[in-house]
ROTINU-362637 format. One record per atom (N, C-alpha, C, O): residue in one letter; atom name; z, x, y. Coordinates in Angstrom, 3 decimals, decimal comma, always signed. Layout:
% ROTINU-362637
<"A" "CA" <Z X Y>>;
...
***
This chain:
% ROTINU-362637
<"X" "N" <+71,880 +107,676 +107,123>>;
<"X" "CA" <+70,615 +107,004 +106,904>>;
<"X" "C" <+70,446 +106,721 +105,416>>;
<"X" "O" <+71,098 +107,401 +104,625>>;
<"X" "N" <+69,778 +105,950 +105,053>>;
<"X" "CA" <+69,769 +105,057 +103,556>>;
<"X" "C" <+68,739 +104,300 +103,976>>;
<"X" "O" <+68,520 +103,824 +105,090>>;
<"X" "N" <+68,020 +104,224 +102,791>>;
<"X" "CA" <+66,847 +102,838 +102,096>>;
<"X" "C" <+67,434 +101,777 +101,831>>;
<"X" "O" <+68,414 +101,853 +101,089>>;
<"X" "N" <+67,016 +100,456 +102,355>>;
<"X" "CA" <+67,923 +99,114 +101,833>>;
<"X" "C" <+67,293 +98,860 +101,049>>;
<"X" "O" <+66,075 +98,696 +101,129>>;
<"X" "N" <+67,965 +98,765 +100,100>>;
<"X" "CA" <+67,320 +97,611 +98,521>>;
<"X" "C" <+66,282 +96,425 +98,976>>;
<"X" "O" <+65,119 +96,322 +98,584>>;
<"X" "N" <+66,912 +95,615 +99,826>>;
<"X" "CA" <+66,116 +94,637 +100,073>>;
<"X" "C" <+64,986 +94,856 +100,837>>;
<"X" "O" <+63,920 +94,401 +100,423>>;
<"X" "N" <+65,015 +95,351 +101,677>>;
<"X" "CA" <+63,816 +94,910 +102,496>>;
<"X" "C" <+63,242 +96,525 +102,666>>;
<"X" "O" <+62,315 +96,708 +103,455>>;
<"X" "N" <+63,613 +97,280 +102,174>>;
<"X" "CA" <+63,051 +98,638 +101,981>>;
<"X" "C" <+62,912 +99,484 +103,143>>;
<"X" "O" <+62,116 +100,418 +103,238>>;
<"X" "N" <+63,915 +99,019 +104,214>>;
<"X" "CA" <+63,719 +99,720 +105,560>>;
<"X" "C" <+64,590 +100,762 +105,630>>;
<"X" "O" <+65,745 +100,613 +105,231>>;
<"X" "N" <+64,119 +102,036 +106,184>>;
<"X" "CA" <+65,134 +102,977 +106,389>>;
<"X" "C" <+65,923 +102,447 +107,862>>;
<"X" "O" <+65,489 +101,917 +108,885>>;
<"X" "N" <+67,262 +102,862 +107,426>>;
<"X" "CA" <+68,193 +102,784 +108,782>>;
<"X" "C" <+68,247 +103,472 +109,433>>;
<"X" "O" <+67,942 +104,589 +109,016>>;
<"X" "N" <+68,660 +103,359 +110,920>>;
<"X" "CA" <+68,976 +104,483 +111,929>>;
<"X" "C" <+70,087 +104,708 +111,443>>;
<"X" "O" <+70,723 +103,910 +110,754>>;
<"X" "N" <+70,650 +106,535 +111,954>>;
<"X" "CA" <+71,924 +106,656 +111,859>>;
<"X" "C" <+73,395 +105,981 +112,411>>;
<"X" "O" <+73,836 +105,349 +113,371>>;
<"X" "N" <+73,577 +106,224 +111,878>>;
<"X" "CA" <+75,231 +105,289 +111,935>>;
<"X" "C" <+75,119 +104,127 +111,929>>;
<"X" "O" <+75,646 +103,482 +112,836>>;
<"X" "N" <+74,449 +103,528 +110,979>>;
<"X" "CA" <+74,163 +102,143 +110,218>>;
<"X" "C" <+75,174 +101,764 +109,556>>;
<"X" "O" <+75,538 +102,939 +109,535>>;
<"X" "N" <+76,253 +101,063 +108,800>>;
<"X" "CA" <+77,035 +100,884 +108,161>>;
<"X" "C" <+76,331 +100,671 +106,557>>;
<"X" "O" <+75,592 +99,735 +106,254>>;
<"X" "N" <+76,582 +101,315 +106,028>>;
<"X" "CA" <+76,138 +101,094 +104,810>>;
<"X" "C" <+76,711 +99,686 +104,049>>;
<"X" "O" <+77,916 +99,844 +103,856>>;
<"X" "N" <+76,389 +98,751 +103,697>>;
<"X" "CA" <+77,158 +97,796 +102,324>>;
<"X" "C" <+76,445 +97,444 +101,094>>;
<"X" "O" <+75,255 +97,205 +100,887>>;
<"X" "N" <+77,451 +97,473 +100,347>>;
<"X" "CA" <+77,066 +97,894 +98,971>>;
<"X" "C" <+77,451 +96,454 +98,224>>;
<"X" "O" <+78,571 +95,945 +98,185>>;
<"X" "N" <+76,093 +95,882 +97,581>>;
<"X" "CA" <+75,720 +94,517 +97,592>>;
<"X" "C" <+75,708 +94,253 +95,697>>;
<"X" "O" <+74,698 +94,716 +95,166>>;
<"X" "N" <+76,345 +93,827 +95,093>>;
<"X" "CA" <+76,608 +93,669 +93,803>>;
<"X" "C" <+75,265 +93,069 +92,580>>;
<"X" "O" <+75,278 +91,932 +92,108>>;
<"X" "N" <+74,497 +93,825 +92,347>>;
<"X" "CA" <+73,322 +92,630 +91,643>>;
<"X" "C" <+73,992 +92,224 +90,149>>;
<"X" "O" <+73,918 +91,054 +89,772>>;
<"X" "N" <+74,553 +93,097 +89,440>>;
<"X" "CA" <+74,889 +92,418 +88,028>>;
<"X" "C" <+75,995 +93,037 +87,604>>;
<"X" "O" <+76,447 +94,158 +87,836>>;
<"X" "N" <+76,364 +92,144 +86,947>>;
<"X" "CA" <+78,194 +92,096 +86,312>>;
<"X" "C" <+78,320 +91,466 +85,121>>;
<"X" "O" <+77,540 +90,529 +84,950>>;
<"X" "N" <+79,388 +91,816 +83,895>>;
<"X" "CA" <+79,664 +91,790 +82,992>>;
<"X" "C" <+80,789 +91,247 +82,726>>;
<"X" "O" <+81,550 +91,720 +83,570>>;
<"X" "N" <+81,604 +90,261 +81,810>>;
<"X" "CA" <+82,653 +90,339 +81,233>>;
<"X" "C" <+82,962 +90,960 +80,921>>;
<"X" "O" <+82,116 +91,745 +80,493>>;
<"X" "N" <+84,595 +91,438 +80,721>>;
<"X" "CA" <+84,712 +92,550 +80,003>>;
<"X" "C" <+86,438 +91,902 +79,304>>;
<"X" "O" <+87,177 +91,065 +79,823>>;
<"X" "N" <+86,550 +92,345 +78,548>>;
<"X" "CA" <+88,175 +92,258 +77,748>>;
<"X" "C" <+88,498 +93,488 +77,479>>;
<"X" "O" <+87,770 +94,337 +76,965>>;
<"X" "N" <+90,097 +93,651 +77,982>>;
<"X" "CA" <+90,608 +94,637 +77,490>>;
<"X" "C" <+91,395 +94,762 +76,941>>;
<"X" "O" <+92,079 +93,757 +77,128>>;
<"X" "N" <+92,163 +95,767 +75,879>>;
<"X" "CA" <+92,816 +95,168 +74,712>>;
<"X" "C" <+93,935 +96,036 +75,019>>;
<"X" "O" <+93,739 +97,103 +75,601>>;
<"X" "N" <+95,367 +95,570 +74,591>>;
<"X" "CA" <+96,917 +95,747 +75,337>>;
<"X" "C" <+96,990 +97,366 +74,427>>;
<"X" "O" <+96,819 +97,713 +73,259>>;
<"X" "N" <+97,241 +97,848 +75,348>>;
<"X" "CA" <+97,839 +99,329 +75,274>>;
<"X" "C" <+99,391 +99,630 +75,094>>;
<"X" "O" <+100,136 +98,833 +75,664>>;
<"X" "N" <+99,974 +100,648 +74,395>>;
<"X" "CA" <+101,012 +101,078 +74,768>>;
<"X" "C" <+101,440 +102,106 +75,494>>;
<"X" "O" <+101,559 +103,242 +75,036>>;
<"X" "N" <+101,738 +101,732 +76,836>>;
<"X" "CA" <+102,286 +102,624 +77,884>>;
<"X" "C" <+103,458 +103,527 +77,529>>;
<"X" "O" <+104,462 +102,880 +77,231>>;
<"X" "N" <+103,628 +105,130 +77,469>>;
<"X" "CA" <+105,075 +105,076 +77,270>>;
<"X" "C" <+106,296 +104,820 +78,334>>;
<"X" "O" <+107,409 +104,347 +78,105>>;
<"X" "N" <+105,910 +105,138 +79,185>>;
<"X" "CA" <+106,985 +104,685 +80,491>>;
<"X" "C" <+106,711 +104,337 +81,356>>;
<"X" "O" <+105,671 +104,641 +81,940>>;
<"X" "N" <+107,544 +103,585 +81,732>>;
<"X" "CA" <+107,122 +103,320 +83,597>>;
<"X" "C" <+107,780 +104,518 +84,627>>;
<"X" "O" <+108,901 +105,024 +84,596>>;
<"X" "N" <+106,851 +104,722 +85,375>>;
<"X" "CA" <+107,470 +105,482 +86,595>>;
<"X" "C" <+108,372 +104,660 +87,836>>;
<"X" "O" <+108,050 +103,552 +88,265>>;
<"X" "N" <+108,938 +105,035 +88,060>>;
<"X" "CA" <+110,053 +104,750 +88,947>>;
<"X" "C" <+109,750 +105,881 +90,576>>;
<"X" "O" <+109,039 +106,883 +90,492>>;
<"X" "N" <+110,303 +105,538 +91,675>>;
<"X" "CA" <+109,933 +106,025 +92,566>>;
<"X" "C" <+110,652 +107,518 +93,370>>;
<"X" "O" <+110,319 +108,577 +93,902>>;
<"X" "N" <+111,967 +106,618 +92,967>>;
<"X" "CA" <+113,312 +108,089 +93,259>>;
<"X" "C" <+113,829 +108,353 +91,610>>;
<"X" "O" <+113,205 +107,795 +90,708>>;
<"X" "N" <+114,871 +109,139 +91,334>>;
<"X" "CA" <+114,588 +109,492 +90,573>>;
<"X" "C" <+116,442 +109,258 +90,480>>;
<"X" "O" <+117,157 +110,237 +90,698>>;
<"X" "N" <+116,954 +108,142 +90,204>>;
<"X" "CA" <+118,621 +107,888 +90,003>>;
<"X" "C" <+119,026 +106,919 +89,079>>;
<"X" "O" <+118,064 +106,474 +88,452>>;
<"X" "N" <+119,905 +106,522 +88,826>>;
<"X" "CA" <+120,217 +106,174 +87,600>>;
<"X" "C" <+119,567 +104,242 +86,971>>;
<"X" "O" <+119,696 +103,609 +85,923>>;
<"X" "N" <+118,810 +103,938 +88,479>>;
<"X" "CA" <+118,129 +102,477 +88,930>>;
<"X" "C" <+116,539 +102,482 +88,262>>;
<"X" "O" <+115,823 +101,531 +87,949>>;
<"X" "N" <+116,283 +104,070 +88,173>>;
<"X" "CA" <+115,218 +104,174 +87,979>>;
<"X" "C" <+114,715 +104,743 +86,752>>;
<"X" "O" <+113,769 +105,523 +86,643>>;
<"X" "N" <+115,358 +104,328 +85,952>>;
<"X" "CA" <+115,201 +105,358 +84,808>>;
<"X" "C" <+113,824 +104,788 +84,325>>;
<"X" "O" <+113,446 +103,738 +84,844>>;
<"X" "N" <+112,796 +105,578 +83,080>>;
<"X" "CA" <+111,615 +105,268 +82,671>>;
<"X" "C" <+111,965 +104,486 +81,570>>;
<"X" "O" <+112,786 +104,777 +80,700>>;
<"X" "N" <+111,157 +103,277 +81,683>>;
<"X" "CA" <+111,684 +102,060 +80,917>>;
<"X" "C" <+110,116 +101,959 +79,877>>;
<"X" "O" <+109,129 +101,521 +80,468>>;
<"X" "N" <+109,943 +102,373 +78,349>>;
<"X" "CA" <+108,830 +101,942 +78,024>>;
<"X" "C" <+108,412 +100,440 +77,944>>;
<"X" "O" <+109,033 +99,536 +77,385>>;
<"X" "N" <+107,067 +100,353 +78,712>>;
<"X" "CA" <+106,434 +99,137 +79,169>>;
<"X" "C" <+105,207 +98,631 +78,395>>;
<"X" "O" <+104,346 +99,491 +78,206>>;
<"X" "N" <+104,974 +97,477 +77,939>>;
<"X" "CA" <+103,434 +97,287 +77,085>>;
<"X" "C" <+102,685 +96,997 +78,180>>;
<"X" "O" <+103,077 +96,517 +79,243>>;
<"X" "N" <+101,428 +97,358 +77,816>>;
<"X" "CA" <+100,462 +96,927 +78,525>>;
<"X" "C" <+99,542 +96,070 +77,734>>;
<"X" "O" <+98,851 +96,486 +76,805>>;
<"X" "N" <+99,592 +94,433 +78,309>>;
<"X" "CA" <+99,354 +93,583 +77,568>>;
<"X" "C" <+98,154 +93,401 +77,800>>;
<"X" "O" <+97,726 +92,336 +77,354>>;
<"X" "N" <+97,023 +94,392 +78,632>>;
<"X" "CA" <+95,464 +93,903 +78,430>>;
<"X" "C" <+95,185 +92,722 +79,707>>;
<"X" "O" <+95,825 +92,364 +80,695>>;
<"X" "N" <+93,660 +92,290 +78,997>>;
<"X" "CA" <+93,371 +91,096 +79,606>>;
<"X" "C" <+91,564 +90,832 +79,529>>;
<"X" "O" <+90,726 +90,825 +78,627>>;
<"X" "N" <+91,555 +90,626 +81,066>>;
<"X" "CA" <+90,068 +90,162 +80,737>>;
<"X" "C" <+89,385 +90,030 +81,728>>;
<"X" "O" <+89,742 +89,008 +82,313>>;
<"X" "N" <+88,055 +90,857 +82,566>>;
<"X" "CA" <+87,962 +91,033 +83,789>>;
<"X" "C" <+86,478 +90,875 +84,154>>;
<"X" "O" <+85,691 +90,515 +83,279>>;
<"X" "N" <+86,051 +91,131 +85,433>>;
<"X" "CA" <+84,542 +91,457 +85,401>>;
<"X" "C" <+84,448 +93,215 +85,847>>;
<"X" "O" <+85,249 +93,738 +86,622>>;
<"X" "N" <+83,608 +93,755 +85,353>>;
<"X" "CA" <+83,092 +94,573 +85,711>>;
<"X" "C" <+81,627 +94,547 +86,224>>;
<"X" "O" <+80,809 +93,764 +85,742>>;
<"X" "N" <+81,228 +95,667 +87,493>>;
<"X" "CA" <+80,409 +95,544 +87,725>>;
<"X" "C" <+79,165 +96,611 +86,998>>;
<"X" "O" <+79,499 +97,794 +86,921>>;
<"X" "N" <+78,150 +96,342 +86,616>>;
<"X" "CA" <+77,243 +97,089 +85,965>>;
<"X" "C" <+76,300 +97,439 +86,967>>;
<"X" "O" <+75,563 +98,340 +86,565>>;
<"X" "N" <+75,977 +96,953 +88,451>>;
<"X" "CA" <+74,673 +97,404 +89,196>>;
<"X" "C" <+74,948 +96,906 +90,603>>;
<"X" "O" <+74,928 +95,700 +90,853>>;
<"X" "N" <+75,246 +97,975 +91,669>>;
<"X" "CA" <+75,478 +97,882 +92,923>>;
<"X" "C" <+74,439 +98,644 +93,631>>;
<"X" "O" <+74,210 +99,831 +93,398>>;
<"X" "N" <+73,753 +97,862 +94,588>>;
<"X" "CA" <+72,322 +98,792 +95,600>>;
<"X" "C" <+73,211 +98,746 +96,866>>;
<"X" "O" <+74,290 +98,162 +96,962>>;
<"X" "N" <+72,466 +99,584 +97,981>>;
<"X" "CA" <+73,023 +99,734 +99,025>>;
<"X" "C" <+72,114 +98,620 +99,828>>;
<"X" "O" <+71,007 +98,472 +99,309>>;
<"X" "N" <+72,321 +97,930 +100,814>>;
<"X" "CA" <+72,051 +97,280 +101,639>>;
<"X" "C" <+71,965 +97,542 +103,360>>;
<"X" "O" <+72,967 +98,140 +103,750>>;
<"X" "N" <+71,171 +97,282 +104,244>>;
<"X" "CA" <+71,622 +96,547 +105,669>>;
<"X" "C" <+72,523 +95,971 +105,932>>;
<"X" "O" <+73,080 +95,564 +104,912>>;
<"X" "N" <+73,362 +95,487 +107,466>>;
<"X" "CA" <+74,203 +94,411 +107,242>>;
<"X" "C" <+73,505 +93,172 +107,261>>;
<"X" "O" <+73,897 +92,087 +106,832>>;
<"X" "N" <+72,270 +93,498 +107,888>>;
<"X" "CA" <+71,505 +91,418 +107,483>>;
<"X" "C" <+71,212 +91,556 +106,256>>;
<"X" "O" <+71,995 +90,870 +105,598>>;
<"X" "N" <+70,507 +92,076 +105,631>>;
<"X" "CA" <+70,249 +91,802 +103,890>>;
<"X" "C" <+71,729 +91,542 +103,198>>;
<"X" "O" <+71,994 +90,681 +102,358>>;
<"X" "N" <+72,516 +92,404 +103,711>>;
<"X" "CA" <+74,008 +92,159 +103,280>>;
<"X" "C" <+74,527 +90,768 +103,280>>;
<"X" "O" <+74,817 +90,041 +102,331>>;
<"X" "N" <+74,584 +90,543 +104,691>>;
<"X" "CA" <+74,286 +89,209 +104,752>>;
<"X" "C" <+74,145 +87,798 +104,721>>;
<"X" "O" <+74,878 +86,811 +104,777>>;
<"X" "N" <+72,449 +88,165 +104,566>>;
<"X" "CA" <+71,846 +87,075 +103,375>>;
<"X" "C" <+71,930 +87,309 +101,752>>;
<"X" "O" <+71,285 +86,642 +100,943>>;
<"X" "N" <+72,406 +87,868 +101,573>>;
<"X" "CA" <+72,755 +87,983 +100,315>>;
<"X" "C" <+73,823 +87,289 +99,788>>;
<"X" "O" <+73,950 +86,511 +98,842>>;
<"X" "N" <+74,630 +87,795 +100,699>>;
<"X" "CA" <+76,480 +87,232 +101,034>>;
<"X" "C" <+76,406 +85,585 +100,674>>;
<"X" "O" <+77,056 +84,918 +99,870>>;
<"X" "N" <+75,413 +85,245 +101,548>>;
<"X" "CA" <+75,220 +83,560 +101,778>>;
<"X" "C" <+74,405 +83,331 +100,408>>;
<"X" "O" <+75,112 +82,825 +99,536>>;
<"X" "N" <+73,566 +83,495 +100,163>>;
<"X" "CA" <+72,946 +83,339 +98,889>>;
<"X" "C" <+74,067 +83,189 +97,972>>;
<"X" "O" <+74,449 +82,054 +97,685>>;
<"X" "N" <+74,536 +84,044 +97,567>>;
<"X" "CA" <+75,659 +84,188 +96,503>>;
<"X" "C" <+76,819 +83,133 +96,784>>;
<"X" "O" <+77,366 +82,741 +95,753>>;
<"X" "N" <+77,114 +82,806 +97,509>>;
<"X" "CA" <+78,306 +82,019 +98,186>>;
<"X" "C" <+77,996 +80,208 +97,514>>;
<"X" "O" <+78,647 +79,472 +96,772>>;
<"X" "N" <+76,118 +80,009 +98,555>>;
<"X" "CA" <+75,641 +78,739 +97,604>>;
<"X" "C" <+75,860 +78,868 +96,049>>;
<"X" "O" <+76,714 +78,215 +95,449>>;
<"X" "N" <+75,150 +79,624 +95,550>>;
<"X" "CA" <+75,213 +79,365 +94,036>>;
<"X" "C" <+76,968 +79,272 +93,638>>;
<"X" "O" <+77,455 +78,305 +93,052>>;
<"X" "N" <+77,486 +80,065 +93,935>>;
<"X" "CA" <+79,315 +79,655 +93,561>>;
<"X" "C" <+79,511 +78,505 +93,696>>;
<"X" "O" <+80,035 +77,922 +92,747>>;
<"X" "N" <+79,084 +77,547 +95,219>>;
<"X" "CA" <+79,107 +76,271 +95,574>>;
<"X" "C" <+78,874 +75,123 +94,666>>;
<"X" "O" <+79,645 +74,270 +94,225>>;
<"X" "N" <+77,454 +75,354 +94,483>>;
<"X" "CA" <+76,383 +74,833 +93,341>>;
<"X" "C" <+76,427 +74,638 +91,991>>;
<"X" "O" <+76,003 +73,663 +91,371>>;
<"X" "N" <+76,975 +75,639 +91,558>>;
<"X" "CA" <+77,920 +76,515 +90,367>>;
<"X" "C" <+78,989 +75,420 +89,853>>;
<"X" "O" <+78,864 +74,843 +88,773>>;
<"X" "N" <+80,192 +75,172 +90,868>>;
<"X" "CA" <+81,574 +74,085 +90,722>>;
<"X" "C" <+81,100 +73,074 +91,012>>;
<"X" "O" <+81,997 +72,273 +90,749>>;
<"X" "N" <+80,071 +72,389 +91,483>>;
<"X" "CA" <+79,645 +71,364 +91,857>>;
<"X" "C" <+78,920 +70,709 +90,673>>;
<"X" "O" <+79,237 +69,547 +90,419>>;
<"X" "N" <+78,047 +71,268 +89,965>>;
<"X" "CA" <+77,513 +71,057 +88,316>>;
<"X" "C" <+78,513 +70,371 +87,552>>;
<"X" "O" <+78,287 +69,169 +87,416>>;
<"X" "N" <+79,816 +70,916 +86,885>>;
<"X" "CA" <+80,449 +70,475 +86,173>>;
<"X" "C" <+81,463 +69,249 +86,348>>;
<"X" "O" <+82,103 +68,627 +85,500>>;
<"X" "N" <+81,353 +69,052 +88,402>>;
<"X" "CA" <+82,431 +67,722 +88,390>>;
<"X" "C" <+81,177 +66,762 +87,920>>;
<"X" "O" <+81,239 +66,004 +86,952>>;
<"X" "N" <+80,130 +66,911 +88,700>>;
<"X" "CA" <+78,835 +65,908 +88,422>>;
<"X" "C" <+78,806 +64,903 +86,739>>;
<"X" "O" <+78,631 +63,740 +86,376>>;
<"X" "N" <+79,126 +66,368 +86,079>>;
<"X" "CA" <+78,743 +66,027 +84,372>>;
<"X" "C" <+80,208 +65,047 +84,236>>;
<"X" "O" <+80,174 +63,935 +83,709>>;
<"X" "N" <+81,103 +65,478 +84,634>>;
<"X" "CA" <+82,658 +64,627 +84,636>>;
<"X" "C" <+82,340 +63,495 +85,032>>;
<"X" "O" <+82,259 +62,662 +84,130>>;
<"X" "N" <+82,092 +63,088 +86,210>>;
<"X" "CA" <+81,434 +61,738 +86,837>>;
<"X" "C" <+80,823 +60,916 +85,651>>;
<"X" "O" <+81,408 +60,013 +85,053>>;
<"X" "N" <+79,813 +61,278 +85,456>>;
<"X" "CA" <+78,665 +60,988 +84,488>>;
<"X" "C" <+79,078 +60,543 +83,130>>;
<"X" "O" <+78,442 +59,761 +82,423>>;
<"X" "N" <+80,461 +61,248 +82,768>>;
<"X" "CA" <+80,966 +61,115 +81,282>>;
<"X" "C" <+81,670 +59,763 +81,503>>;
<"X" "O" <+81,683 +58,693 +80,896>>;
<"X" "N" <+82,254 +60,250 +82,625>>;
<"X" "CA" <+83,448 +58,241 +82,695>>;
<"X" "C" <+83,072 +57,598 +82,992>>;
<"X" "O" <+83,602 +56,520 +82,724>>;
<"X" "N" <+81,971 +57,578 +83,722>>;
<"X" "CA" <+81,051 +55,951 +83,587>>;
<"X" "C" <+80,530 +55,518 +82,542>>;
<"X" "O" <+80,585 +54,325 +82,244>>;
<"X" "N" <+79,797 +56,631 +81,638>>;
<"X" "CA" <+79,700 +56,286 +80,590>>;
<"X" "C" <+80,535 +55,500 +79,468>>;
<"X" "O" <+80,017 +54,653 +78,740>>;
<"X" "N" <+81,584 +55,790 +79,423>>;
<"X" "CA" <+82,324 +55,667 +78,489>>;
<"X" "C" <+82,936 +54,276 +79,171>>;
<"X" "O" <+83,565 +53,807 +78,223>>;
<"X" "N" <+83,058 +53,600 +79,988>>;
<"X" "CA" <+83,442 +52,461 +80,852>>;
<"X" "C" <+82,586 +51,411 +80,567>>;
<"X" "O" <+82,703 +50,339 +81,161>>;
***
């Protein structure tokens, strides 16, 4: 049993809990030096080879609530439009630039 974020209803038991993402961060991470790699058996194929770890650049999440599966959901779908909405903005402005320039 759990409180849903959204709609503030307690669940009956054996509800499935899902855990619904509200805010996230960029994050960069900067290349490490690993000293070895592990290998699985341990023969002359596998020896520990030092490896860099060249980093990168990711999201992390900063704030996850628990949810219903309908708030889950609608949430799901919510989030899905704006991604939609989101890639759809920048061909628009593309459009817009080459006519211009025509």
């Amino acid at each position: 049993m759990f409180r849903c974020h959204f709609c503030q209803q307690i669940t009956p038991p054996k509800t499935t809990r899902h855990s619904v993402v509200i805010e996230v961060r960029e994050k960069r991470y900067s290349s490490q030096k690993r000293e070895f790699k592990r290998g699985g058996r341990r023969d002359f194929r596998d020896r520990d080879e030092p490896t860099p770890d060249r980093g990168g650049q990711g999201v992390e999440i900063m704030r996850e609530v628990s949810a219903c599966p309908t708030c889950a959901a609608k949430q799901h779908e919510v989030k899905r439009v704006e991604l939609e909405t989101a890639a759809a903005a920048p061909e628009v402005a593309e459009t817009e630039n080459s006519e211009e320039q025509s």
